[in-house]
C-alpha positions in Angstrom: 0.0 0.0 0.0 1.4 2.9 -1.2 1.5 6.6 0.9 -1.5 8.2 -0.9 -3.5 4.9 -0.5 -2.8 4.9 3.2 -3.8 8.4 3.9 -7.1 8.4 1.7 -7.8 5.1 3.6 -6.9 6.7 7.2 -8.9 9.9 6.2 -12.3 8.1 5.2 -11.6 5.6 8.6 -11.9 9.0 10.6 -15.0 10.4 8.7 -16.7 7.2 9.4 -15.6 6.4 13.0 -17.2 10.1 13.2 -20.3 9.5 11.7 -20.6 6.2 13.4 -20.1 8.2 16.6 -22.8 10.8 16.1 -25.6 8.5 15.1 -25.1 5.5 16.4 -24.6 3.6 12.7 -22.2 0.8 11.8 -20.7 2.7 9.0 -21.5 -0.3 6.7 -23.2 2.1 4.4 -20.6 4.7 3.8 -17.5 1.8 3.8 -19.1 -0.7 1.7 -19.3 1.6 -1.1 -15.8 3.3 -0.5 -14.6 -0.4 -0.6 -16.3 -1.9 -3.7 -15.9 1.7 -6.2 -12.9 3.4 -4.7 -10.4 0.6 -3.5 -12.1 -1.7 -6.3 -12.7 -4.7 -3.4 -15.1 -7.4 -5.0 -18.7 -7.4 -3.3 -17.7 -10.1 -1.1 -14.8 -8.9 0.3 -15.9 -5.5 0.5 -18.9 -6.6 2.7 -16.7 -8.5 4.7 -13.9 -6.0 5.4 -16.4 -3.3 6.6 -18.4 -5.7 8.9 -15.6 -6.4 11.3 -14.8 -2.0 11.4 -18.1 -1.6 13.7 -17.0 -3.6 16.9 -13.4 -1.4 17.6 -15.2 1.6 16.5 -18.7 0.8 18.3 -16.2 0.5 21.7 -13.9 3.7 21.1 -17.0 5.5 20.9 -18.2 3.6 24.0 -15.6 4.9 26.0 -16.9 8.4 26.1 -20.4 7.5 26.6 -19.5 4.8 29.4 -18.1 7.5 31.6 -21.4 9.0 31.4 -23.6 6.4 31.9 -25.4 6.4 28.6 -25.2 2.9 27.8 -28.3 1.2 28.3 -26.6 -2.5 28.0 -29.6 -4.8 29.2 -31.1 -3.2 25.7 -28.4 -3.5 23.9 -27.2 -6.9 24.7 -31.4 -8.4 24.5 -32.0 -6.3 21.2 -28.0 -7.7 19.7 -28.8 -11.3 20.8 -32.1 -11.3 19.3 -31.3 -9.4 16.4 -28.3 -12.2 15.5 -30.8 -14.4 15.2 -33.3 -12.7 13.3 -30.8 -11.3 10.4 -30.9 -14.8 9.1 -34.2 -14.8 8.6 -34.1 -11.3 6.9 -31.2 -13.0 5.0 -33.3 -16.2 3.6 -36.3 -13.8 2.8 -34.0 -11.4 0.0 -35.2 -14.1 -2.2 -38.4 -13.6 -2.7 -37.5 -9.5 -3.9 -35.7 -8.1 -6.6 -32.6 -5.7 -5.8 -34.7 -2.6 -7.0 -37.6 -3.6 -4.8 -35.6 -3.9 -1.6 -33.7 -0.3 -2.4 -37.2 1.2 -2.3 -38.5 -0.7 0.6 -35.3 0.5 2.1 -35.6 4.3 1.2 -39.1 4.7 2.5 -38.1 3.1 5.4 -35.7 5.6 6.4 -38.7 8.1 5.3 -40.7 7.2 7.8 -38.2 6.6 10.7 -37.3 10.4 9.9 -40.5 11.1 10.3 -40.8 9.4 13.9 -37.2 10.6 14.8 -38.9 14.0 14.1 -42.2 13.7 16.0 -41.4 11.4 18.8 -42.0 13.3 22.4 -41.1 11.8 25.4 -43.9 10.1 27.6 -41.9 10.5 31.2 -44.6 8.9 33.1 -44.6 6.0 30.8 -41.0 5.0 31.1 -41.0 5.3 34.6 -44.3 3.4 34.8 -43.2 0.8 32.8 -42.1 -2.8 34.5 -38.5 -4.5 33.5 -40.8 -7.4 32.0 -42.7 -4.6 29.1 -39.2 -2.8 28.8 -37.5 -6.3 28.2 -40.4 -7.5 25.7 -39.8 -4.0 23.6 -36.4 -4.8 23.5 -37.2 -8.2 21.9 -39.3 -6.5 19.2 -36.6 -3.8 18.2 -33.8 -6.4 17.8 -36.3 -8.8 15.7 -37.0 -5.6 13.8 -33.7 -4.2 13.0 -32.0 -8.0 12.8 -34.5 -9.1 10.6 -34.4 -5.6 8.6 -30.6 -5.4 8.2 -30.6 -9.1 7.0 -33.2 -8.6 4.3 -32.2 -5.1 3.5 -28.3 -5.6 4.0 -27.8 -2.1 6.6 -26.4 -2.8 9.8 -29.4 -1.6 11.7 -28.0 1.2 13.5 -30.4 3.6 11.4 -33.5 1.2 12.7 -32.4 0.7 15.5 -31.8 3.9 17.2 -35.6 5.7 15.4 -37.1 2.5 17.6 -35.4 3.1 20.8 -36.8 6.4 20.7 -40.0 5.2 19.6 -40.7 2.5 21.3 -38.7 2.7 24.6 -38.9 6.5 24.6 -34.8 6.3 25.5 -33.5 9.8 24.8 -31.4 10.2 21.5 -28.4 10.6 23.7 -28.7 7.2 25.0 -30.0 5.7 21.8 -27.0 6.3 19.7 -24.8 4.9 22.0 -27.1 1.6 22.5 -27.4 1.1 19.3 -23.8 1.4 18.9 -23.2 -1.6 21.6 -26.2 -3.6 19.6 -24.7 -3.7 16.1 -21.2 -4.3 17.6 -23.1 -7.8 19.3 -24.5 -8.2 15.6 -20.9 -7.9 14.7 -19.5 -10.9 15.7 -20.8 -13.7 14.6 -20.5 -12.5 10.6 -16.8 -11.2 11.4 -15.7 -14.3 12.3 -17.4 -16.4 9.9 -15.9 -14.0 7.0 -12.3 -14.5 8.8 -12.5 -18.2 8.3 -14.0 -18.1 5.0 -10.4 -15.3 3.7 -12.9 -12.8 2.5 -11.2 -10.0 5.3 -8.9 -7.5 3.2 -6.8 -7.3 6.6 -4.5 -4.4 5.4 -7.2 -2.0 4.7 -8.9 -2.8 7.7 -6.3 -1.9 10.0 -5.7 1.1 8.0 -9.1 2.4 8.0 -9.3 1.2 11.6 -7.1 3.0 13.1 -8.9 6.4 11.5 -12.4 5.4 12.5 -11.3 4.7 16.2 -9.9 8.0 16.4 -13.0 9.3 14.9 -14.9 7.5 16.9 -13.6 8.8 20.0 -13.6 12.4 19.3 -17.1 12.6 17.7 -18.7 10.4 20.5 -17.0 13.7 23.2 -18.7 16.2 20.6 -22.1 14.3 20.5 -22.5 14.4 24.2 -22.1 18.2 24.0 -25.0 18.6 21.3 -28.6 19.1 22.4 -31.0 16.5 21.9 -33.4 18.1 19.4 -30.6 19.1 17.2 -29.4 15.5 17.2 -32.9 14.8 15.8 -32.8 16.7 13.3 -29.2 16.4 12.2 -30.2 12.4 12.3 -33.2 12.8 10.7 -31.9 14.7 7.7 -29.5 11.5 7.2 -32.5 9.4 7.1 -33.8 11.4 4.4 -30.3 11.9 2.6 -29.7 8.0 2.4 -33.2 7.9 1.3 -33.2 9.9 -1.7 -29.8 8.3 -2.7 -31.5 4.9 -3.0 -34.0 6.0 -5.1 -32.3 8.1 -7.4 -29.1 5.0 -7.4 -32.5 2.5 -8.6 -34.4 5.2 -10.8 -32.4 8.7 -12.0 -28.7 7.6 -12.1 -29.5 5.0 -14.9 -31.6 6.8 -16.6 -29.0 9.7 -16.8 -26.2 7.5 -17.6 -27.8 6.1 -20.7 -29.1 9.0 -21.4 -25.4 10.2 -21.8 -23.8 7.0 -23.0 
């Protein structure tokens, strides 16, 4: 790996850990891509070299937020477990839907968790009505939801995951992107070590892009903890939409354009 390779990796790793950070994502979305067009990976390897990124940088981030108690690990660990398991049936079920029908299932999905990002008001008397035993059954539904979800639809959940915290636990966004951060790390394993074994890991640009997006990780997660919570919303909300409208115009404009010119 040459210098200039090494810096454009190390420079994208701290932009991601960064991200990652600030809304609790895996970063699968922005590295998978960076991967496959930019470092010219094949889909296979480029899949499996960004999956194993979101445990170091999920922890770096963790760090900061452990120090100020915004972990919620019960959530995290009931919504990872059970998410682990239903990502295989999301998996199994991308067979019965065409790639173009799964983009636009995906972008109005993040439509409408904008949407509840956006609305969503805290019910205080709720939560703190609520017994361990309804708190533990929610946290059953939103790793089902986001495991399933991230196997059909190939995200790593963070982007579900942290819209139904807020939703359904009513957990502030400040605890949410953290938890969800600790959730898609748990996600993480299994599939990282499965692509070890299998050689699909490009271990060079891993460490590489590592070593930025723990960094990133890190400083972003001190940032986030400084930002208020409606401004998170929004800022997280606007991501949904972004990621949205890139889908659909990746499955409708962009090839119309491009033959249009060609």
């Amino acid at each position: 790996m040459d210098i200039a390779t090494f810096l454009l990796v190390f420079l994208f790793g701290l932009i991601v850990g960064a991200i990652s950070s600030r809304f609790g994502i895996g970063g699968g979305i922005l590295t998978i891509p960076f991967f496959r067009i930019v470092m010219g990976l094949p889909g296979h390897a480029a899949i499996a070299t960004a999956l194993p990124l979101t445990i170091p940088t999920a922890l770096s981030g963790a760090v900061v937020f452990h120090k100020k108690k915004l972990i919620k690990y019960k959530t995290a660990i009931t919504a990872g477990l059970v998410g682990s398991v239903f990502s295989v049936a999301g998996a199994y079920a991308t067979t019965f839907f065409t790639s173009e029908q799964l983009m636009t299932i995906t972008a109005f999905l993040f439509f409408a968790l904008a949407y509840i990002v956006l609305i969503e008001k805290r019910e205080r008397e709720k939560v703190e009505a609520a017994s361990l035993f309804q708190k533990f059954i929610k946290s059953v539904i939103i790793g089902a939801i986001a495991g399933f979800s991230s196997g059909l639809l190939g995200i790593g959940g963070g982007v579900i995951i942290v819209p139904l915290l807020i939703w359904l636990r009513h957990i502030p966004m400040k605890k949410a992107i953290p938890t969800s951060l600790a959730t898609i790390a748990i996600y993480a394993v299994p599939g990282s070590i499965t692509h070890h074994f299998l050689g699909n890991v490009h271990i060079d640009l891993l460490a590489v892009l590592l070593a930025g997006s723990v960094i990133g990780a890190y400083l972003s997660a001190k940032e986030t903890i400084k930002i208020e919570e409606k401004e998170l919303k929004k800022s997280f909300a606007a991501l949904l939409v972004f990621l949205g409208i890139m889908l659909l115009a990746n499955e409708y404009v962009f090839p119309v354009v491009m033959s249009t010119v060609l």
